[in-house]
Backbone as JSON, one array per atom type, in Angstrom:
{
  "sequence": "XXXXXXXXXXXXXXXXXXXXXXXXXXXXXXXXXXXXXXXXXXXXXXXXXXXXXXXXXXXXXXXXXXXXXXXX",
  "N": [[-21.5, 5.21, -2.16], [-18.26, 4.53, -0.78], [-15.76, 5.09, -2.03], [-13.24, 5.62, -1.41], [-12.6, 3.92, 0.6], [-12.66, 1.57, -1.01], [-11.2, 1.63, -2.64], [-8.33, 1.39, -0.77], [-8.75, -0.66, 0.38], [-8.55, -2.04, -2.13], [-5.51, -1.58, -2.49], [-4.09, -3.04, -0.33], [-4.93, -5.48, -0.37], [-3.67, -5.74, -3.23], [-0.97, -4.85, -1.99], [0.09, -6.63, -0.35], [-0.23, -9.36, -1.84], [2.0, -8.58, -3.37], [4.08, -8.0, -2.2], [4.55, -10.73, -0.63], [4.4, -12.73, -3.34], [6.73, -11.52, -4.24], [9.15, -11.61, -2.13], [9.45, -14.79, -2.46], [9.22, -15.76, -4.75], [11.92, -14.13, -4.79], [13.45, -15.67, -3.08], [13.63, -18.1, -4.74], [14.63, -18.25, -6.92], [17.93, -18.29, -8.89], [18.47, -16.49, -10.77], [19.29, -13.15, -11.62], [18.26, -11.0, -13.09], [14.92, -12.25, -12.37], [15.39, -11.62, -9.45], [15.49, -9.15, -9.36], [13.29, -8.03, -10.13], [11.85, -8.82, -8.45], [12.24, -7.78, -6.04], [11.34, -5.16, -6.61], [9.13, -5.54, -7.0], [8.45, -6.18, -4.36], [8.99, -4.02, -3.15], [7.09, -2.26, -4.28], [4.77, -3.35, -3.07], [5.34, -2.71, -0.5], [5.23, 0.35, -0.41], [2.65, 0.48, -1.42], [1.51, -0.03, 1.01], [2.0, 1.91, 2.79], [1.3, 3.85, 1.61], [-1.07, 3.33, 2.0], [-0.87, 3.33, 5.19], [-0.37, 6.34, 5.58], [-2.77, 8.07, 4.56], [-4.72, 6.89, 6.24], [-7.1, 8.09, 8.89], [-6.5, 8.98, 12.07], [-8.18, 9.41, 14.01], [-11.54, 9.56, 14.0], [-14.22, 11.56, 13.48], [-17.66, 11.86, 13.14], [-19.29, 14.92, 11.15], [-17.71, 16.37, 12.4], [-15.9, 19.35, 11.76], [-12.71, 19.8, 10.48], [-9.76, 20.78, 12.09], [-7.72, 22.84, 11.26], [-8.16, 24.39, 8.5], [-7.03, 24.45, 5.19], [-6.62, 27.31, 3.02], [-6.34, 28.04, -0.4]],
  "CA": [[-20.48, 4.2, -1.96], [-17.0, 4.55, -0.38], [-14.54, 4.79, -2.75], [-11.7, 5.62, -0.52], [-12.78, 2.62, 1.29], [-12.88, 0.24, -1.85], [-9.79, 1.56, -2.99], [-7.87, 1.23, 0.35], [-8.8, -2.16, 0.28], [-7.5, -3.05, -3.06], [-4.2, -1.41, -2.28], [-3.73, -3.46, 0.66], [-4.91, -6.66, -1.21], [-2.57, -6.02, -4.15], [0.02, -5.04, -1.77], [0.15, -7.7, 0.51], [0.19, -10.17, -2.88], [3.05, -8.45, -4.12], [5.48, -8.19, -0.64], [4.24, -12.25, -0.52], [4.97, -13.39, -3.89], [8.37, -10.83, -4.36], [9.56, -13.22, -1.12], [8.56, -16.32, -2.73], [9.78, -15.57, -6.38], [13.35, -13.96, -4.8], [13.8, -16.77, -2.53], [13.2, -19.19, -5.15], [15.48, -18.15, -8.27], [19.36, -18.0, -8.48], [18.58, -15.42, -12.03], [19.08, -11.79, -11.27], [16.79, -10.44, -13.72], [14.04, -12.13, -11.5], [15.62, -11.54, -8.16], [15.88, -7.68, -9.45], [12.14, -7.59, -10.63], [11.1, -9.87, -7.06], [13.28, -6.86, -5.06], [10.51, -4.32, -6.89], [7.62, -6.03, -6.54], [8.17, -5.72, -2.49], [9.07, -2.21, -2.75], [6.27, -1.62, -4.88], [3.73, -3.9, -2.61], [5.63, -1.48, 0.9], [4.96, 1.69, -0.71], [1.58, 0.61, -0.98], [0.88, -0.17, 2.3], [2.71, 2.75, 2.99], [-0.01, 5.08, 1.07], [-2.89, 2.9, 3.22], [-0.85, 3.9, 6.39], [-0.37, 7.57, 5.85], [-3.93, 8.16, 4.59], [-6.06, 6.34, 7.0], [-7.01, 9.25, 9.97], [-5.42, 8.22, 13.66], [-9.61, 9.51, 14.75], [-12.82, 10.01, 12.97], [-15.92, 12.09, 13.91], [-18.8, 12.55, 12.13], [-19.83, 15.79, 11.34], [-16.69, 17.62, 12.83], [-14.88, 19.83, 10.89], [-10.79, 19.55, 10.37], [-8.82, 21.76, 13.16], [-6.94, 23.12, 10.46], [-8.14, 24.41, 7.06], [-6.38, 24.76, 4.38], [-7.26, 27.35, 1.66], [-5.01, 29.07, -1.43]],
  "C": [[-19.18, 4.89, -1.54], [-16.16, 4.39, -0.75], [-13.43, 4.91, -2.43], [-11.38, 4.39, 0.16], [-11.79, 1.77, 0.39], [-11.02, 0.18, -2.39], [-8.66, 1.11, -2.14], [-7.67, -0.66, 0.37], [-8.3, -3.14, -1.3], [-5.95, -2.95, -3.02], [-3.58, -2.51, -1.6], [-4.05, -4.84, -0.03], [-3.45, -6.99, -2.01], [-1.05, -5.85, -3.51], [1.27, -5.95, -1.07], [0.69, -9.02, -0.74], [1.38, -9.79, -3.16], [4.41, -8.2, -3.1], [5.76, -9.97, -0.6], [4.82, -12.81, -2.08], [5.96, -12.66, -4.67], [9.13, -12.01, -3.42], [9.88, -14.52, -1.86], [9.64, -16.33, -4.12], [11.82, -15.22, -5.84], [14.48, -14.94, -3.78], [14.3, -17.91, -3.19], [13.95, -19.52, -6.53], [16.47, -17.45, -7.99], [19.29, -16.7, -9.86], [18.81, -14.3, -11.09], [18.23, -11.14, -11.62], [15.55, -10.76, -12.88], [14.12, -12.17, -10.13], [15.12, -9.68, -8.37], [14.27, -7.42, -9.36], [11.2, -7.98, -9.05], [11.44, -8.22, -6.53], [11.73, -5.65, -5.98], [9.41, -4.54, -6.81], [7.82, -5.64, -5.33], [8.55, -4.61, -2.35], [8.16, -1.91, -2.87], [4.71, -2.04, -3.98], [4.53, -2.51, -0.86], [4.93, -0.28, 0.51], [3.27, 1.64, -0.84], [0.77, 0.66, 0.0], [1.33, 1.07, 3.35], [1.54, 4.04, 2.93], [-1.1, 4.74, 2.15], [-2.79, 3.63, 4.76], [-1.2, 5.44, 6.8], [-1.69, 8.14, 5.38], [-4.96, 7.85, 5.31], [-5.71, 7.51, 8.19], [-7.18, 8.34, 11.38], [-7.38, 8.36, 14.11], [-10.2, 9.84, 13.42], [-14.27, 10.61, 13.91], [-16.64, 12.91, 13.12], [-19.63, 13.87, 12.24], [-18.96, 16.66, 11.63], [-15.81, 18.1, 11.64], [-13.27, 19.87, 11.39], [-10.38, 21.0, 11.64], [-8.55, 23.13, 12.23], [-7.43, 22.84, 9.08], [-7.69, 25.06, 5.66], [-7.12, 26.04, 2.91], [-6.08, 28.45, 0.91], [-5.35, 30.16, -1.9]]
}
């Protein structure tokens, strides 16, 4: 199984929910306390989609090894 996959895909689930109802919630209440907590939810839903962007590879080929390998 594809756990980079599965995971990938819940990021982007949960982050998408939480950019969508941060919006919704800081749109929707004059409080601060839940304008402040809305305002972190959509950071916290960016930064995820953020991780999905900079992890997913621009190409893929099977079988090739990396250009560039790293060892310590």
């Amino acid at each position: 199984m594809e756990w980079e996959f599965i995971i990938k895909v819940i990021l982007g689930i949960l982050g998408a929910a939480l950019v969508a109802g941060g919006i919704i919630a800081y749109r929707g209440s004059e409080r601060t306390s839940v304008k402040a907590f809305s305002a972190a939810a959509i950071a916290a839903g960016v930064v995820m989609w953020a991780a999905i962007i900079f992890t997913t590879p621009v190409s893929y080929e099977v079988g090739r090894q990396p250009a560039v390998i790293l060892t310590s």
